[in-house]
ZAMARGU-4260 file (C-alpha; in steps of 0.2 Angstrom, whole numbers, plus 5000, padded with zeros to 4 digits):
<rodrens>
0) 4947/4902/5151 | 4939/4883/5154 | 4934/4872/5142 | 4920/4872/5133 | 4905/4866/5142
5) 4894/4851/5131 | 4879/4863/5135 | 4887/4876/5126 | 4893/4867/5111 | 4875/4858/5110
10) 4868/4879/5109 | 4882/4883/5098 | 4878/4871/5082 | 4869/4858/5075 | 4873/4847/5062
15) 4862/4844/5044 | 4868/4837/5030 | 4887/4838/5034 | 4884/4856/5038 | 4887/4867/5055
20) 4873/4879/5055 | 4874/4893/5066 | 4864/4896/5083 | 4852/4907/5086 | 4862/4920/5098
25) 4857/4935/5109 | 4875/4942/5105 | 4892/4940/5103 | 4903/4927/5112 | 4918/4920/5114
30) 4924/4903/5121 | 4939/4895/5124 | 4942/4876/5126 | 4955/4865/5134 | 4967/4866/5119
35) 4966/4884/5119 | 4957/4883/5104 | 4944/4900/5102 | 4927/4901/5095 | 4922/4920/5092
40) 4907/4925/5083 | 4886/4928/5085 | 4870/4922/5075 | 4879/4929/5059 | 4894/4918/5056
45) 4906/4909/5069 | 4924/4904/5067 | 4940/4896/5076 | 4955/4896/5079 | 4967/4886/5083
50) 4981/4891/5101 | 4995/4898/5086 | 4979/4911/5083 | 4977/4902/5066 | 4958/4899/5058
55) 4954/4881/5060 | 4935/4885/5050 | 4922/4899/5048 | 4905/4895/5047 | 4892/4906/5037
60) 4876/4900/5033 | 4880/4884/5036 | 4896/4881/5026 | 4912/4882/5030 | 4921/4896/5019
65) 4940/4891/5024 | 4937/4871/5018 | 4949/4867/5005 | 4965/4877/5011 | 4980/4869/5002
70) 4988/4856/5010 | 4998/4862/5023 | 4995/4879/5022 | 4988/4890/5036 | 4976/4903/5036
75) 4970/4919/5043 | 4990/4919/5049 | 5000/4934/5058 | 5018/4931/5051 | 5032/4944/5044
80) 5048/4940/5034 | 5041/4929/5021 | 5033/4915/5033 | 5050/4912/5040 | 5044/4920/5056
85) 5027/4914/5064 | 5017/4923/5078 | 5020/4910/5092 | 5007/4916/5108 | 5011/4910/5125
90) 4996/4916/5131 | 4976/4916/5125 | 4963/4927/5135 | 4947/4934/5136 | 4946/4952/5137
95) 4926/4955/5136 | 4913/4941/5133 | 4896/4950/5134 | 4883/4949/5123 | 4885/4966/5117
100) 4907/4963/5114 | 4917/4947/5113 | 4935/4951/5115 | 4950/4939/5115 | 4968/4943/5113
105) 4983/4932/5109 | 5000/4937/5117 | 5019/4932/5110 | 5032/4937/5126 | 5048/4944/5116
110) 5064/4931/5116 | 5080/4940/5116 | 5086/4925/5108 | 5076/4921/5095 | 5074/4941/5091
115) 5056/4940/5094 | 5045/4954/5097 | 5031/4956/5110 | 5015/4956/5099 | 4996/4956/5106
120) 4984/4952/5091 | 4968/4956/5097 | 4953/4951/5089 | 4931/4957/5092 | 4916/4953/5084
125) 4898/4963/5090 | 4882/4958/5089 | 4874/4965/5072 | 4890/4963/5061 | 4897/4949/5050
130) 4916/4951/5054 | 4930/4953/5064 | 4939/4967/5072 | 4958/4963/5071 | 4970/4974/5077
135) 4990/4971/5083 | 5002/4977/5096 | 5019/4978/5091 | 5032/4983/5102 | 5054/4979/5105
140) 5057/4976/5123 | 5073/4970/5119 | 5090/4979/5118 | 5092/4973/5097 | 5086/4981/5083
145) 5074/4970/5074 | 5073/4969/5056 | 5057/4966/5048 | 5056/4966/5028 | 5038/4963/5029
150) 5024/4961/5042 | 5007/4954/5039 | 4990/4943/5043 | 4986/4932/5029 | 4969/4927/5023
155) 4963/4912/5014 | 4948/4906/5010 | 4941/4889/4997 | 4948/4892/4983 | 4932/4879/4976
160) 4919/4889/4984 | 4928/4909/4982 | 4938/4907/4967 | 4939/4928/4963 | 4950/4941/4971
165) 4946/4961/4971 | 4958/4974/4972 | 4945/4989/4967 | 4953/4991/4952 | 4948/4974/4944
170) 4939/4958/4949 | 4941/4942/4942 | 4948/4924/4947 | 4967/4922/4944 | 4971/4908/4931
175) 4979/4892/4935 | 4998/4891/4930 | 5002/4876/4935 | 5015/4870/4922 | 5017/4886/4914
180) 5034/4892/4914 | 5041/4905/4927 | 5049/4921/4922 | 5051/4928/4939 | 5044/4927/4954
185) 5027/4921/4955 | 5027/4928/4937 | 5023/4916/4924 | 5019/4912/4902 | 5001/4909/4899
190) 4997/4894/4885 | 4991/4908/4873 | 5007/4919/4875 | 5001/4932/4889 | 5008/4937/4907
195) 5002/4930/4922 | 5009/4938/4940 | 5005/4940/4958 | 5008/4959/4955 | 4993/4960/4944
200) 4983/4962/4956 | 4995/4977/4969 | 4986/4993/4970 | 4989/5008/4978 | 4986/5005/4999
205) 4979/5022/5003 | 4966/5023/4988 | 4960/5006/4992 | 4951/5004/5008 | 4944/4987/5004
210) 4947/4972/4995 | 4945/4953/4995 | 4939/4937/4989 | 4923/4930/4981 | 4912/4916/4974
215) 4902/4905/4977 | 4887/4916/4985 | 4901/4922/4998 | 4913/4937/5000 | 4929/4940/5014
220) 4936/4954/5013 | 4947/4967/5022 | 4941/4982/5026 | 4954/4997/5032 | 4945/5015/5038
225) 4962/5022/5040 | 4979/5016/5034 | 4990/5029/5046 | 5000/5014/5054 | 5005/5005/5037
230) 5023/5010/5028 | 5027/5023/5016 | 5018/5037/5008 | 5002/5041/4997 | 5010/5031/4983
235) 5012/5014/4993 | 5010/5001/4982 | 5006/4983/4991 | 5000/4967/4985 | 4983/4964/4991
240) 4975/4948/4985 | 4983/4932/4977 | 4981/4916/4969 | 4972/4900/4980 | 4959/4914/4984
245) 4971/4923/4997 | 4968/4942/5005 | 4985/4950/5012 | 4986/4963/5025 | 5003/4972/5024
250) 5008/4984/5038 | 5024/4986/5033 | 5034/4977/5017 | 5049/4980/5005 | 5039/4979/4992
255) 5041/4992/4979 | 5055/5000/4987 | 5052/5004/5004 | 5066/5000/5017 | 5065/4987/5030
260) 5058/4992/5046 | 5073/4992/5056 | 5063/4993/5074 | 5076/5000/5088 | 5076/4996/5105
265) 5057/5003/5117 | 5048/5005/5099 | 5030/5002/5097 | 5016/5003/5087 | 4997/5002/5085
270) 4990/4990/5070 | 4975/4992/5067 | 4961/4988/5070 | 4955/4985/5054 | 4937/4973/5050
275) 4936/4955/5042 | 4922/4956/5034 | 4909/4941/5028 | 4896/4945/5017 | 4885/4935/5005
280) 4874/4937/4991 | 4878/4939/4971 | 4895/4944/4964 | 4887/4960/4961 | 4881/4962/4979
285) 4897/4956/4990 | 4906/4969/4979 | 4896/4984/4983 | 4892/4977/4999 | 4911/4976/5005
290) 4912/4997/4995 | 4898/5000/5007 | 4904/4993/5022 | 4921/5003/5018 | 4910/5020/5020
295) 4902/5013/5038 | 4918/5010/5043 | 4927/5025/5038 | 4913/5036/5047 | 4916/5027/5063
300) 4935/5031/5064 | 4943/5033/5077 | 4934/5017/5085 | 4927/5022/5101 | 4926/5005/5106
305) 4944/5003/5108 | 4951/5005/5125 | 4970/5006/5123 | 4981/5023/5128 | 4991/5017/5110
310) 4976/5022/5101 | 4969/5039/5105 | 4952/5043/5103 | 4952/5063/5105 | 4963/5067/5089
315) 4968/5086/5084 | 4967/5091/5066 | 4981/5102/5052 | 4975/5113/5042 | 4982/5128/5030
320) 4987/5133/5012 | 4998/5128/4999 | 5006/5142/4988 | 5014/5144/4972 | 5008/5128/4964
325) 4991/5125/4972 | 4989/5108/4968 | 4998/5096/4979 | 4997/5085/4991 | 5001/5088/5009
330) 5008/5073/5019 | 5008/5072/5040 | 5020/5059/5049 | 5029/5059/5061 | 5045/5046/5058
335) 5053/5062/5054 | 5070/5056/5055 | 5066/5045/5040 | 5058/5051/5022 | 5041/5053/5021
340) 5039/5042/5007 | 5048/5029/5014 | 5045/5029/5031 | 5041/5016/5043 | 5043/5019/5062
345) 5028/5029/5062 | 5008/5036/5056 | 5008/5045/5043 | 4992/5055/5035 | 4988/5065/5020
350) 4975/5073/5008 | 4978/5082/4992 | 4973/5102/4990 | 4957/5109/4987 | 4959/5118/4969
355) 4963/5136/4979 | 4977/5125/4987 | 4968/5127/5005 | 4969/5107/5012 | 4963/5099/5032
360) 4965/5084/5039 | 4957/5078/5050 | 4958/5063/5067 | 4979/5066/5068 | 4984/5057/5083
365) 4994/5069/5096 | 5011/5070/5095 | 5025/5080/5086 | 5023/5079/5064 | 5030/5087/5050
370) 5019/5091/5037 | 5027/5092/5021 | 5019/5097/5002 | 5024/5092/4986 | 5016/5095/4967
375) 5005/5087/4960 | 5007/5099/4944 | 5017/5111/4935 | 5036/5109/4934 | 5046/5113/4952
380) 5047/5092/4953 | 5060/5096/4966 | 5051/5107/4977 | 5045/5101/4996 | 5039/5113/5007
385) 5040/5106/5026 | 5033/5114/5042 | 5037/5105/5062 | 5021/5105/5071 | 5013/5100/5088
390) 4998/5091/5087 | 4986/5091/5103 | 4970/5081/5109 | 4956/5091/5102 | 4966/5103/5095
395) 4964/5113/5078 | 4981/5117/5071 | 4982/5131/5055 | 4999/5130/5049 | 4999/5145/5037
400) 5004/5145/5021 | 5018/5131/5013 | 5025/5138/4997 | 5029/5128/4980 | 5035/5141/4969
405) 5031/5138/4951 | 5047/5138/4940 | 5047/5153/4926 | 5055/5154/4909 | 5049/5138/4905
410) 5054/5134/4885 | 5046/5115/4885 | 5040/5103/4895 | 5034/5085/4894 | 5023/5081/4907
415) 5019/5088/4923 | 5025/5082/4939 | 5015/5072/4950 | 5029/5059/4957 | 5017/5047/4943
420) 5021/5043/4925 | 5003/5045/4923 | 5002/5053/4904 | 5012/5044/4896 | 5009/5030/4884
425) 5002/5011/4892 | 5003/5019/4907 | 4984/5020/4910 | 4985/5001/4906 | 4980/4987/4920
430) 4995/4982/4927 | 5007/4967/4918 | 5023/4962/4916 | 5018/4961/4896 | 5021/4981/4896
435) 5038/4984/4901 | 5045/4975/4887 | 5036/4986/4873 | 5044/5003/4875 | 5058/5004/4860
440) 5074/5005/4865 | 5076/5021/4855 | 5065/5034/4850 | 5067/5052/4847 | 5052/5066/4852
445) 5051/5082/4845 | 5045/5096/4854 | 5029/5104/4846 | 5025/5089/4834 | 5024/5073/4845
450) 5014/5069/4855 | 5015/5065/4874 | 5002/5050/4875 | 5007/5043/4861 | 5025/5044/4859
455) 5032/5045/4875 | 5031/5030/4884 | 5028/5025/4903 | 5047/5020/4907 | 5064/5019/4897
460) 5066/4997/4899 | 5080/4992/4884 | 5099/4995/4886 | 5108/5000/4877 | 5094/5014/4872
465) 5094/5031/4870 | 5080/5043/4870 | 5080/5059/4863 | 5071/5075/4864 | 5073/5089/4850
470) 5066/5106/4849 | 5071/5124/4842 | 5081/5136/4854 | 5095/5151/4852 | 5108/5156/4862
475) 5104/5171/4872 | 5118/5171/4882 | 5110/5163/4895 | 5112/5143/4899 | 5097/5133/4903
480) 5088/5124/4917 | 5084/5104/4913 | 5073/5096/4927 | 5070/5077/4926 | 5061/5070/4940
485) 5060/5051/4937 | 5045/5042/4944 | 5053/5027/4946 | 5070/5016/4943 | 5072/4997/4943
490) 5086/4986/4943 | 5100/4999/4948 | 5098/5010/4934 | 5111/5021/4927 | 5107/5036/4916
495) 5117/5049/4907 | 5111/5063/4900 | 5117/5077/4887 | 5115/5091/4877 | 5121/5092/4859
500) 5133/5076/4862 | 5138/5086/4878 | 5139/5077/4896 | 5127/5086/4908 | 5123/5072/4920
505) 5127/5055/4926 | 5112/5046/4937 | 5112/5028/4946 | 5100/5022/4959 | 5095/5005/4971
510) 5083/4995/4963 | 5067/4998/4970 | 5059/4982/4961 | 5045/4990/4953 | 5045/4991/4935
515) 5047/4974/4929 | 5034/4972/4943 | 5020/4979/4935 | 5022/4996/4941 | 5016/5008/4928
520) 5016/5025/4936 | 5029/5024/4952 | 5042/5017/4962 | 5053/5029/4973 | 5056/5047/4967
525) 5072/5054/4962 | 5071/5072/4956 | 5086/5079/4945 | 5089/5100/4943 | 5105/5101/4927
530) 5112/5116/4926 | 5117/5118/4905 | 5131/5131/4900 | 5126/5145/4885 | 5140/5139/4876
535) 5132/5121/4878 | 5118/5127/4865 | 5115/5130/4846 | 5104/5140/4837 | 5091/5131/4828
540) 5090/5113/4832 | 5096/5105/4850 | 5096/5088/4857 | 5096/5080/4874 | 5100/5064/4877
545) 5095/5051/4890 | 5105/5038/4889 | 5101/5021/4897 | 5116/5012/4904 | 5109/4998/4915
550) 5092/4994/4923 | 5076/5002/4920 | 5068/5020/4922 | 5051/5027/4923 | 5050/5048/4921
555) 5038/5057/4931 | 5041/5075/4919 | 5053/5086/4910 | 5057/5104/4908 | 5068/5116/4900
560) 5067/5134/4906 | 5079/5147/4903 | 5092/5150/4919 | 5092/5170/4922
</rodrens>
């Protein structure tokens, strides 16, 4: 842990036109100098940091990729509640230098004071591969519960050189609003009328296993093989990439209505790793390169270079059938004293059904799950089916059979459930905040004429509004069955609903911050089974009411069914 010698630096670089070009290299290597300042990298790229685990520069081919940061910014940061909190290491070490693995790890001891937590970030680089290998230890040695809203590394490059972001799902540079006015945050008017926002560019976590920032002949991008350790369930929505050419690597944040992470007393957790990956080439190519690099890493997982007893390498695998309604998807964790869908303590892994509803998933770290289904189709929105398991080292676990039943007598239905507003009109849209403010305040659909698509809309946004929904029924002596599973609801919304200028329900939920952020097919779930007297009903034409009081509400589906 010496300085650098002047031998080494004289090998490391050499200077043309203004430019560090990279050594020729046997390997990878890692140095640290008298400031605690650490060079990691091989013939590929190299890069530094500064003690607070901070990138000072990162040369590829000669140029230096994180030139240009905004002035007093920081980059390639570990950080959590909104950059109030920095990682602040007492400690730099070498774990491995060898040609074949450099290795260095940065460590912050826990302050009972400050209600800091112990954190190791570790960081590797091989030979043969432009990038590196970050992952973190968290863990609460303290006797407080900590509270974390959000914890993250942060990633930015020259917004000159690398001025486009990626999220999968669209491309493009991020325009410059500077004088523009704000709406809310980070969210502002465009000269020619249109929406600008930050949470353009979310997208769902666990469907997207790469994304970054581009330009110039460059790309930096992170690269996930698994997302087990991050927060919430399969509908996680996160921000990914920003403005000033920033990449964010959420493991946990409030955003779109996950709780905070309240970590209790002897908690800990493995992050990562996951791979910082520098490529170059044409827009083209560093796009399909980093897609490419996803698959590598993917088939690599679990990493067998990593040598931690917090991160398993023999894994056991769950595997069974879902009946009823075979479509679904089956979800893994193990934070089973919180929500699946909002949990945060622990891993979490999932896969949707095969079409005969048979599912397996494989690399589950051991320890004690529930596996729990939900639908992906049909109408039983309120349906969960939940098994306790053991998974073992190695082991193959078949679980048997976890039943959705299918609701009968259905008279109607709009939509299916899939916990997405995913059918409904703009809702295939690319996320703004322009779309939330289009839905009419009041409309009425017809059952059997209009048209779901078309006439339906992604969420309920205008109070006061009501929307109604006729159709053609008779009284049978029997009442009726009304399921309304809403997708999402924002702002604290309030809904009543009612059949016929009859009250059946009152509804009010938390804010969960998502549709006047962009969110057009979720937030968090909140599924409704409204029992309607006979005498509630008229022969011929019936209406039910959803009435909006407050706030804003996104529906997942609705059905009517006759209650025997």
């Amino acid at each position: 842990m010496g300085p650098f010698s002047i031998l080494f630096l004289a090998l490391l670089s050499t200077t043309t036109n203004g430019f560090v070009v990279e050594a020729e290299n046997d390997g990878a290597f890692v140095e640290i100098n008298e400031f605690d300042e650490v060079t990691l990298g091989n013939n590929l790229f190299t890069v530094t940091f500064n003690s607070n685990a901070t990138a000072k520069s990162l040369h590829k081919n000669g140029v230096n990729i994180l030139e240009n940061i905004a002035e007093g910014m920081q980059t390639w940061y570990l950080d959590w509640n909104g950059e109030r909190a920095y990682f602040t290491p007492s400690l730099v070490e070498i774990v491995r230098n060898t040609p074949e693995q450099a290795h260095v790890r940065f460590v912050q001891e826990a302050n009972y004071e400050r209600e800091l937590m112990y954190i190791e970030f570790h960081m590797v680089v091989f030979p043969a591969l432009s990038g590196i290998y970050q992952y973190i230890k968290l863990s609460n040695p303290t006797d407080l519960t900590v509270d974390f809203a959000e914890f993250r590394t942060v990633h930015r490059f020259d917004h000159a050189l690398m001025p486009k972001v990626s999220n999968i799902i669209r491309s493009e540079a991020t325009p410059d609003v500077s004088g523009r006015p704000l709406i809310q945050d980070t969210t502002w008017q465009l000269a020619d009328g249109t929406y600008w926002s930050k949470y353009d560019l979310c997208g769902y976590i666990r469907e997207t296993p790469w994304f970054g920032v581009y330009g110039g002949g460059f790309g930096g991008w992170i690269v996930s093989a698994s997302r087990e350790y991050h927060s919430a369930g399969p509908l996680k929505q996160e921000l990914l990439v920003h403005q000033d050419s920033l990449m964010l690597n959420y493991f946990h944040s409030t955003h779109f209505g996950t709780p905070n992470l309240l970590v209790p007393p002897g908690w800990s957790k493995f992050f990562g790793p996951y791979l910082v990956y520098i490529n170059t080439g044409s827009e083209e190519e560093v796009l399909a390169d980093a897609a490419n690099q996803a698959l590598i890493e993917q088939s690599q997982w679990p990493y067998s270079w990593v040598e931690d007893e917090e991160y398993p390498l023999s894994r056991g695998s769950v595997s069974g059938r879902v009946t009823g309604q075979t479509k679904a998807m089956v979800v893994v964790y193990d934070a089973v004293e919180q929500q699946f869908d909002l949990q945060n303590l622990g891993y979490l892994f999932h896969a949707e059904t095969n079409e005969d509803g048979t599912f397996a998933i494989e690399n589950i770290r051991p320890g004690s799950y529930d596996v729990v289904a939900y639908p992906l189709a049909g109408h039983g929105s309120e349906n969960l089916a939940r098994k306790s398991i053991t998974v073992e080292a190695g082991g193959t676990h078949n679980i048997g059979d976890l039943d959705l039943p299918e609701p009968a007598n259905i008279i109607w239905a709009i939509g299916e459930t899939s916990r997405r507003s995913d059918s409904y009109h703009w809702s295939d849209e690319l996320r703004n905040y322009y779309w939330h403010l289009l839905p009419p305040a009041n409309l009425t659909f017809e059952i059997g004429k209009s048209d779901i698509g078309n006439d339906w809309y992604y969420a309920q946004t205008k109070t006061p509004g009501i929307w109604k929904v006729t159709y053609e029924d008779e009284r049978n002596g029997y009442g009726r069955i009304l399921r309304v599973a809403f997708a999402a609801a924002s702002r604290s919304a309030s809904v009543t609903v009612a059949i016929n200028g009859n009250d059946i329900g009152h509804f009010a939920y938390d804010n969960d911050a998502t549709i006047y952020r962009d969110a057009l097919q979720n937030g968090n779930f909140h599924s409704e089974v409204i029992a309607i007297p006979a005498n509630y009903l008229a022969d011929g034409s019936n209406t039910i009411s959803f009435e909006l009081l407050r706030g804003l509400i996104m529906y997942d589906a609705i059905s009517l069914a006759v209650d025997e």
